[in-house]
NULORO-124742 format. One record per residue (C-alpha): x, y, z; residue in three letters. Coordinates in nm, 3 decimals. Layout:
<sites>
> u, v, w, residu
> X, Y, Z, ALA $
...
</sites>
This chain:
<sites>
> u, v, w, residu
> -5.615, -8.979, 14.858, UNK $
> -5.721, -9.092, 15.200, UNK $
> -5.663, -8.838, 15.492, UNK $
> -5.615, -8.897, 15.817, UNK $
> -5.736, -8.742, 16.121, UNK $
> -5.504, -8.536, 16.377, UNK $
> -5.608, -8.703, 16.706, UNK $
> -5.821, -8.455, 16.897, UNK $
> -5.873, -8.229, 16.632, UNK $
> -6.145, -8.195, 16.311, UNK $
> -5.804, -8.123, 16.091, UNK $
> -5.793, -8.424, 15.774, UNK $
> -5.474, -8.406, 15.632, UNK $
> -5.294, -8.661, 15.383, UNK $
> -5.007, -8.848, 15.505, UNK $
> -4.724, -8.637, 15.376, UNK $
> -4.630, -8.312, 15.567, UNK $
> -4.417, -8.072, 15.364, UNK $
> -4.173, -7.959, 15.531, UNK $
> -4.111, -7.545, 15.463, UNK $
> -3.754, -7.487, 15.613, UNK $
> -3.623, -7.473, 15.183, UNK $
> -3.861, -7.204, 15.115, UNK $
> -3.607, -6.856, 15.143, UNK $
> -3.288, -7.099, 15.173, UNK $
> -3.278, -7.334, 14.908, UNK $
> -3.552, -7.237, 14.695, UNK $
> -3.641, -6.924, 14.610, UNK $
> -4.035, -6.772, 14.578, UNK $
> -4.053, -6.864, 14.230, UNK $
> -3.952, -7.208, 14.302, UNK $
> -4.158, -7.269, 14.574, UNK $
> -4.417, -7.189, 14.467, UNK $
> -4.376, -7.409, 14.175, UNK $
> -4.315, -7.696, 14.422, UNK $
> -4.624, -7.561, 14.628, UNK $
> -4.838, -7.606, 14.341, UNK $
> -4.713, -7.944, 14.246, UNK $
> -4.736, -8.063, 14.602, UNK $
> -5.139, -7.960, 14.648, UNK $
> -5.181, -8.049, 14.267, UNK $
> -5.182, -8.445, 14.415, UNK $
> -5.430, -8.362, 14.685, UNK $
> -5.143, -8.308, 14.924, UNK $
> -5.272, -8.061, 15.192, UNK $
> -5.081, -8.021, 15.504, UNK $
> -4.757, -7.801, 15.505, UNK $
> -4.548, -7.715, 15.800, UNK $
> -4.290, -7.419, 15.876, UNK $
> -4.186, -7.220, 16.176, UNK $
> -4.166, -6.846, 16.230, UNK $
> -3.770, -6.857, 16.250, UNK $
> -3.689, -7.040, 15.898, UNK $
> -3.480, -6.951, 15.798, UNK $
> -3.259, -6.735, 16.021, UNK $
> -2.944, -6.912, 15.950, UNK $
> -2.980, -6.694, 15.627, UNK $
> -3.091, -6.382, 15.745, UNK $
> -3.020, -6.402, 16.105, UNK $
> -3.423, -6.352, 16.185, UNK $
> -3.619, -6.557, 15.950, UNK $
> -3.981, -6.530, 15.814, UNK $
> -3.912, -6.610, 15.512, UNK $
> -4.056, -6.939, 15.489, UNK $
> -4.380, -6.805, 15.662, UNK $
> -4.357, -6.511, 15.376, UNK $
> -4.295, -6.747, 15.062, UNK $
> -4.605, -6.930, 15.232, UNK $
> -4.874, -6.652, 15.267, UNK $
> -4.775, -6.532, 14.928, UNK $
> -4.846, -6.827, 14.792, UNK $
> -5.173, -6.873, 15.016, UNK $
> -5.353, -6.558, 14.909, UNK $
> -5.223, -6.653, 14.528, UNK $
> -5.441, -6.972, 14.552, UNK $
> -5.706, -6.812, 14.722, UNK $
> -5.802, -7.128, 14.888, UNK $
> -5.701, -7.151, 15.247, UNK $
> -5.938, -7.336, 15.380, UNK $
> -5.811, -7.605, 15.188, UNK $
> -5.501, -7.652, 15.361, UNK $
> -5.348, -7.736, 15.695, UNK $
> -5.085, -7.467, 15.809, UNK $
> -4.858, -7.559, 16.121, UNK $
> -4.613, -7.312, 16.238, UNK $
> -4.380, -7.280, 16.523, UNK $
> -4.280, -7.064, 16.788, UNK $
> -4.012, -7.036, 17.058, UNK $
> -3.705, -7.113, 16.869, UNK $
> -3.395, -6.921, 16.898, UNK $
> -3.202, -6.743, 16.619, UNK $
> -2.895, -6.512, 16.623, UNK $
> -3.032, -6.210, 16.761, UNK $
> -3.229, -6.413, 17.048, UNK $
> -3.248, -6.749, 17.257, UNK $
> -3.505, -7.015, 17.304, UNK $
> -3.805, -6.823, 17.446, UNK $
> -4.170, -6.935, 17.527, UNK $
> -4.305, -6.662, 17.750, UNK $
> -4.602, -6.550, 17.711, UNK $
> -4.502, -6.185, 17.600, UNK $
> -4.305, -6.377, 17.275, UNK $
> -4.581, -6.585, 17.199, UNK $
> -4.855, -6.327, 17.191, UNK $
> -4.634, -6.100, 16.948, UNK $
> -4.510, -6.360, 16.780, UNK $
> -4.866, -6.560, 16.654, UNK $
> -4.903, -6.186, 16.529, UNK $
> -4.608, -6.166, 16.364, UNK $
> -4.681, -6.515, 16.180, UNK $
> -5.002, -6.439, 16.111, UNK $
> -4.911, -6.110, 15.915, UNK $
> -4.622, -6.337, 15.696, UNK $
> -4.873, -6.593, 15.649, UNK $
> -5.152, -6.355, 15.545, UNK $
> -5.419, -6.558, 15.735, UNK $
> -5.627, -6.488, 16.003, UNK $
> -5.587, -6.861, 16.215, UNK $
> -5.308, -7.122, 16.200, UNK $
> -5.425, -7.458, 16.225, UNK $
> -5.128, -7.585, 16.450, UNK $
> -4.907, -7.424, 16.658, UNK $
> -4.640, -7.558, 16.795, UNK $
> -4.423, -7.492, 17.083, UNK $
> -4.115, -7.542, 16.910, UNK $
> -3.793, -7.533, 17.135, UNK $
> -3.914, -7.495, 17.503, UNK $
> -3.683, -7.241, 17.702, UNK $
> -3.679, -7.473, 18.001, UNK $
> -3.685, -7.149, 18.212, UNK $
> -4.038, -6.983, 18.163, UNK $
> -4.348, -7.185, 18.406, UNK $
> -4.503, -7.444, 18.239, UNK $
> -4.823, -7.197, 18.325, UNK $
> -4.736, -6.913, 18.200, UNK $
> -4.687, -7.096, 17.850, UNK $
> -5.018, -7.277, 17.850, UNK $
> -5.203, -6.992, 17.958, UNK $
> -5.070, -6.750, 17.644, UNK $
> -5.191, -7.128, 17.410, UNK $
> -5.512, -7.097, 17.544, UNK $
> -5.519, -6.711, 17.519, UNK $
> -5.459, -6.761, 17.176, UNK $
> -5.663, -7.000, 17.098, UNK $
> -5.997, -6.845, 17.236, UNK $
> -5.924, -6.559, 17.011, UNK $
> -5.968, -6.790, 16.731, UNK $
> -5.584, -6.707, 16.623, UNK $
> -5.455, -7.078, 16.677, UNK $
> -5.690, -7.398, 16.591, UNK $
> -5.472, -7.643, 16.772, UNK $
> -5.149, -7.655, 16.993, UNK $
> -4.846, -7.922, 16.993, UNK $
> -4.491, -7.985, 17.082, UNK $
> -4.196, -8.008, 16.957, UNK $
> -3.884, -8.022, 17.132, UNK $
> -4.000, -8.061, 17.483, UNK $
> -3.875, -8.254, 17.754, UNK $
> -4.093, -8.558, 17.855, UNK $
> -4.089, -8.385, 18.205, UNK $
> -4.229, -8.056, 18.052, UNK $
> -4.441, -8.240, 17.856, UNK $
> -4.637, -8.422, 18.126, UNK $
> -4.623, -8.118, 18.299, UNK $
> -4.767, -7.932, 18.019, UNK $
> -5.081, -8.165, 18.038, UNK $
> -5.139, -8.152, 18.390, UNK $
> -5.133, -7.788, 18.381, UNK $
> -5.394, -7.779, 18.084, UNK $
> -5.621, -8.068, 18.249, UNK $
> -5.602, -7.853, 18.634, UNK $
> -5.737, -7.520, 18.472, UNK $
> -5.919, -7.665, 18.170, UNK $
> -5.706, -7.471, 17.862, UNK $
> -5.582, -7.617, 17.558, UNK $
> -5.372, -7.911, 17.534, UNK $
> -5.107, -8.041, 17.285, UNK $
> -5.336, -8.275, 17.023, UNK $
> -4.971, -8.381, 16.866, UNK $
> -4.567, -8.438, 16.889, UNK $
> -4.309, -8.349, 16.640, UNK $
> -4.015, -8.536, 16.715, UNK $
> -3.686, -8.646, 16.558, UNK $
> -3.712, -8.978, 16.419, UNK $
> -3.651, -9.199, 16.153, UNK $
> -3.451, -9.527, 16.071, UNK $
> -3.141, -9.426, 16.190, UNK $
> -3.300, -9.186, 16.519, UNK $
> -3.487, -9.439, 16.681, UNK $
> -3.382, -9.491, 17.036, UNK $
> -3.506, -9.135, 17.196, UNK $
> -3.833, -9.142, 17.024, UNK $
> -3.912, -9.516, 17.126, UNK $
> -3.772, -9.481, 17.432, UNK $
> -3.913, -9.136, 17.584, UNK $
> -4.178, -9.036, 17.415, UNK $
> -4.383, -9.339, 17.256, UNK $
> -4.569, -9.389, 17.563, UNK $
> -4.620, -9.055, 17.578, UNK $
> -4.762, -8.987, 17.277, UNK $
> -4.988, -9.344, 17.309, UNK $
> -5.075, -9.196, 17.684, UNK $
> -5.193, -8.828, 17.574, UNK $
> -5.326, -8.999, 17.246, UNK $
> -5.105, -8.752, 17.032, UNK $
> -5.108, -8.775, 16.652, UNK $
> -4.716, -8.709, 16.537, UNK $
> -4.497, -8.619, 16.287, UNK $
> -4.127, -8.728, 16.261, UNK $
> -3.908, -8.399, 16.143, UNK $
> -3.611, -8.509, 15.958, UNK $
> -3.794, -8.832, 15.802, UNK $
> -3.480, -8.825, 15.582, UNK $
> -3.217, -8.805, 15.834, UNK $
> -3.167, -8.464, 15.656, UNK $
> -3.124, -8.620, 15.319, UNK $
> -2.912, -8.915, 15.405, UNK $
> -3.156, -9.217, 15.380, UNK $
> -3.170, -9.079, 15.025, UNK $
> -2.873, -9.276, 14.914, UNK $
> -2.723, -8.949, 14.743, UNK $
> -2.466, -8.967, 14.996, UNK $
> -2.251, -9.294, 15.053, UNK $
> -1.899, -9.119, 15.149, UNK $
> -1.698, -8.821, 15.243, UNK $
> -1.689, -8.712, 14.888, UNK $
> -2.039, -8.695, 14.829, UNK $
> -2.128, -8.469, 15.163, UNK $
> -1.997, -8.166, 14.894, UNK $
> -2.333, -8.238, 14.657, UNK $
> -2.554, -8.006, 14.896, UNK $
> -2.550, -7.733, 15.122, UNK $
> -2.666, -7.963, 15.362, UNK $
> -2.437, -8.203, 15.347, UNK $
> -2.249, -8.148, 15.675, UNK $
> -2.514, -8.272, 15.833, UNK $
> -2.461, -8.635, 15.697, UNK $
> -2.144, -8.699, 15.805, UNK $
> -2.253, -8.874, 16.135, UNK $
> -2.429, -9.126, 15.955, UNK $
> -2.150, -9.241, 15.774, UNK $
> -2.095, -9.530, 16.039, UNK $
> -2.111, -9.939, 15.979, UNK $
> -2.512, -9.872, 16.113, UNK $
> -2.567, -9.634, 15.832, UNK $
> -2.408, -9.807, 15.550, UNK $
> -2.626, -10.098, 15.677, UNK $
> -2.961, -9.894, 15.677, UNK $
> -2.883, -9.797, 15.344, UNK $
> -2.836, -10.156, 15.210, UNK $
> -3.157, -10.250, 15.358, UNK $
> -3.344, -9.969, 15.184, UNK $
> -3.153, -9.981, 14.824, UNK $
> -3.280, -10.412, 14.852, UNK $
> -3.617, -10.322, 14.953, UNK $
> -3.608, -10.065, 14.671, UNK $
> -3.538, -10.264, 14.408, UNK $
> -3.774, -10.522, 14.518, UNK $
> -4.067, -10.269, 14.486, UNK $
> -3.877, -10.070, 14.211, UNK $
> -3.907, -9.726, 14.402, UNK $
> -3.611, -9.505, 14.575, UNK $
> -3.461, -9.563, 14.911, UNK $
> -3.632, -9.227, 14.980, UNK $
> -3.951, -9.342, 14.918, UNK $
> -3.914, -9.656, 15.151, UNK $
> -3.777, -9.437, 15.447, UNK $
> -4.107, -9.285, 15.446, UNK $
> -4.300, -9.563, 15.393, UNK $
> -4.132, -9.743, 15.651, UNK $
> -4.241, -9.444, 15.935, UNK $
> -4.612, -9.451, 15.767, UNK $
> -4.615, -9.847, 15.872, UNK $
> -4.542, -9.697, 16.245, UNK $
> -4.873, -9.685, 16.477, UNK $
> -4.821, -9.398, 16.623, UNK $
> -4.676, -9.179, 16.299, UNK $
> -4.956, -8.972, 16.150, UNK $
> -4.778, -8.797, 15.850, UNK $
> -4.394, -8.774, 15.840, UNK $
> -4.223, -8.432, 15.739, UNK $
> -3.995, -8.399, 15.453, UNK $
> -3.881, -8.140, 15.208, UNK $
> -3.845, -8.181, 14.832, UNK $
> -3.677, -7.893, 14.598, UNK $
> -3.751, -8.055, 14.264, UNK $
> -4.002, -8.253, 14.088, UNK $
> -3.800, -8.569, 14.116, UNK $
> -3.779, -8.572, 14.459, UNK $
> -4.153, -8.481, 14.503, UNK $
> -4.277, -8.785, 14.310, UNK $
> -4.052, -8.966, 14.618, UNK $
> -4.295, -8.852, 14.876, UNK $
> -4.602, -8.911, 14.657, UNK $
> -4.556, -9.254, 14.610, UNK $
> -4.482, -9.317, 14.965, UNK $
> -4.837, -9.326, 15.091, UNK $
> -4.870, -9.577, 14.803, UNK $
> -4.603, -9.799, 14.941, UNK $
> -4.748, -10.097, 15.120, UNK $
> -4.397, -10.284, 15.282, UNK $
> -4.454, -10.619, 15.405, UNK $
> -4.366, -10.825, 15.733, UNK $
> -4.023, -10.925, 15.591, UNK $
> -3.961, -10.530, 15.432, UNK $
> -4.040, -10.376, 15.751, UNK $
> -3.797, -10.680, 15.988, UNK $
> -3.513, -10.599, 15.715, UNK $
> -3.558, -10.256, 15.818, UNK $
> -3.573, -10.298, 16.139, UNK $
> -3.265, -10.480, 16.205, UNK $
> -3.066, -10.271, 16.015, UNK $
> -3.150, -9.977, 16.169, UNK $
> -3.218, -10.131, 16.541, UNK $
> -2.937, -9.949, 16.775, UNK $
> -2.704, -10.211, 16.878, UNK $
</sites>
């Protein structure tokens, strides 16, 4: 499979990013692990998670970051894969926080769960919007001289704070973010395009879309009020069931009978025909739903796929 390059780094990773938040909510170790092996069976390598999945279970999380290490020293062959991780994000007990006290005990803390001694990306992953844009680049490049962290990035981070972030690291010569995880996908397109395209083509960040799926909806699994009941996660369709979402889906279920794939796998093919997108993230919890991301990368849409797309999923 041909990898490609996180901008600014040495990192190769294929095109698919697994997303980790199921491992310790909807899977269990067993099943991950099974999904884990399936996923780097296909030369699949990069796998993302954050130190607070998934606190909406447990009110603290680490479980994902557990499930992960577990199966890490199982395989016995870290060097093989690309681990990004989070930090910052609140949970029950605690808010937003990216001081440098949290992050210094907290790449610690991940490190321990992950049973590694680096993590290849580290992201900042809900800024506090309180703590000085120095005081959080500093801990980075603390960090990352200690050979702890590989690479930094960003998550949810105001463009403000972002540029910020990079004039900070440019004045005193630390680490700087090499790539942006935003929300974004055929029916979340206007804050991405909008705010932080440029951004990301003026920094010359690699990035990778978080809830490529529109968490599960661009599926097709669910189409009305009825079917938000199939998951635990179907509450968080219901705002997609809008003219503009019924017409998204329409778009993908012709495009994926034309190829004769799923509407899943076109979703992701259509952010892998993006410039800027490096590797999209998305979760699977069975085999089915893995062989949708592996055929993605194999999906080539052409110039009238991708305009059908677009103008279905173009906000009005």
């Amino acid at each position: 499979m041909e990898k490609r390059v996180i901008k600014n780094t040495t990192l190769e990773v294929a095109p698919i990013n697994f997303g980790g938040n199921v491992f310790g909510w909807t899977l269990d170790e067993a099943q991950s692990f099974g999904i884990l092996d399936a996923f780097a069976a296909q030369g699949f390598n990069f796998i993302d998670t954050a130190d607070t999945y998934a606190w909406w279970v447990n009110g603290k999380g680490g479980q994902s970051e557990t499930i992960i290490g577990n199966w890490l020293k199982a395989k016995g062959q870290r060097d093989k894969f690309v681990i990004a991780t989070k930090v910052g994000s609140q949970t029950k007990e605690h808010p937003n926080d990216v001081s440098k006290k949290h992050i210094l005990k907290s790449v610690d803390e991940s490190l321990a769960r992950l049973q590694t001694d680096y993590i290849d990306l580290y992201y900042t992953h809900f800024d506090d919007e309180v703590t000085p844009i120095e005081e959080t680049m500093s801990a980075y490049e603390q960090i990352v001289k200690a050979g702890k962290v590989r690479y930094i990035a960003a998550s949810n981070v105001s463009p403000s704070r972002l540029k910020e972030s990079f004039a900070v690291a440019e004045q005193n010569g630390w680490a700087k973010y090499v790539a942006l995880q935003p929300h974004y996908n055929l029916l979340e397109r206007e804050k991405f395009e909008t705010e932080y395209a440029s951004l990301a083509q003026q920094y010359n960040l690699s990035v990778f879309p978080y809830w490529s799926l529109a968490a599960g909806f661009l599926t097709g699994k669910y189409r009305s009020q009825e079917d938000l009941a199939k998951s635990v996660r179907g509450g968080g369709v219901s705002k997609y069931l809008t003219p503009q979402g019924f017409a998204v889906l329409a778009a993908l279920d012709q495009v994926a009978e034309k190829h004769q794939t799923q509407p899943a796998t076109v979703a992701l093919a259509w952010l892998l025909a993006q410039p800027l997108v490096t590797a999209p993230i998305v979760s699977a919890t069975s085999q089915n739903q893995l062989k949708t991301l592996f055929d993605a990368p194999l999906l080539r849409l052409d110039a009238q796929d991708l305009a059908l797309l677009d103008g279905a999923s173009q906000t009005k």
